[in-house]
N, C-alpha and C positions, 0 to 999 in steps of 0.2 A: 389564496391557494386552496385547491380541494382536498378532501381525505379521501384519500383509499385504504382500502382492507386486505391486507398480506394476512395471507396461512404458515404458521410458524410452529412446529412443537414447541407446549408448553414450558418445557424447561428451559430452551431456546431465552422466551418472551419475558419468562421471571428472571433469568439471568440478565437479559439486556435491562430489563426496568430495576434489577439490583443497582446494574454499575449507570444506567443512567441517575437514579436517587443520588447514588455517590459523590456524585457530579454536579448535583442539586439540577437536576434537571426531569422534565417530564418524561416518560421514556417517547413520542411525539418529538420532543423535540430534539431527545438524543439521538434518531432516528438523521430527523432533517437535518443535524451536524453534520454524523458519520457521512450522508450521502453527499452533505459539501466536499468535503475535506479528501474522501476517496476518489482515484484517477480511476477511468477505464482503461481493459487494454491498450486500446488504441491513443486515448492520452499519454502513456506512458509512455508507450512507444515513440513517442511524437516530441515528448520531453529528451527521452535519452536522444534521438537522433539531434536536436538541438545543440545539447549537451555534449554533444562528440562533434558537430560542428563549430563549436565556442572553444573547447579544446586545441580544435586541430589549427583554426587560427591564432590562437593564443599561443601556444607555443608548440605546437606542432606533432601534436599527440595524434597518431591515425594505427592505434591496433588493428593487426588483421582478424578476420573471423578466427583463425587458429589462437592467435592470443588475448582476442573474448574469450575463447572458449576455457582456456587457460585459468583468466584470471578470476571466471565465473567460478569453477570446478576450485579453486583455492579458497573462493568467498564461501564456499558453502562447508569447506573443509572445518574452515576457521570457525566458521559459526554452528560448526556442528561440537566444534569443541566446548564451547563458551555454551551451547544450551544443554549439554551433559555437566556442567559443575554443580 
């Protein structure tokens, strides 16, 4: 595999190579993790449509876009609570 050179502010690149140390890792290879492990939009998207197709067979779960939107707008209520304590 080749290296390439990303432009980062500095506090940026010390904070990534803090939590990669933490981790016992290079930050190089906390790098090469992170970009395992992270979906693109387009993965995601590709996941959730899965995921609501395994759903809708399984037991027959098929929310309309009005109750996405719903349940979306409740997920963010909720987590808006729980990141204020």
């Amino acid at each position: 595999m080749s290296d390439a050179n990303i432009r980062v502010p500095e506090e940026a690149k010390e904070r990534l190579a803090a939590i990669a140390a933490a981790e016992g890792l290079s930050l190089r290879a906390y790098l090469a993790r992170l970009a395992e492990t992270l979906l693109t939009p387009a993965e995601r998207a590709e996941r959730a449509e899965k995921a609501r197709t395994l759903l809708e067979e399984w037991n027959g779960y098929a929310p309309t876009s009005a109750e996405q939107r719903d349940l979306d707008n409740e997920l963010d209520r909720r987590l808006g609570v729980v990141t204020r304590l």
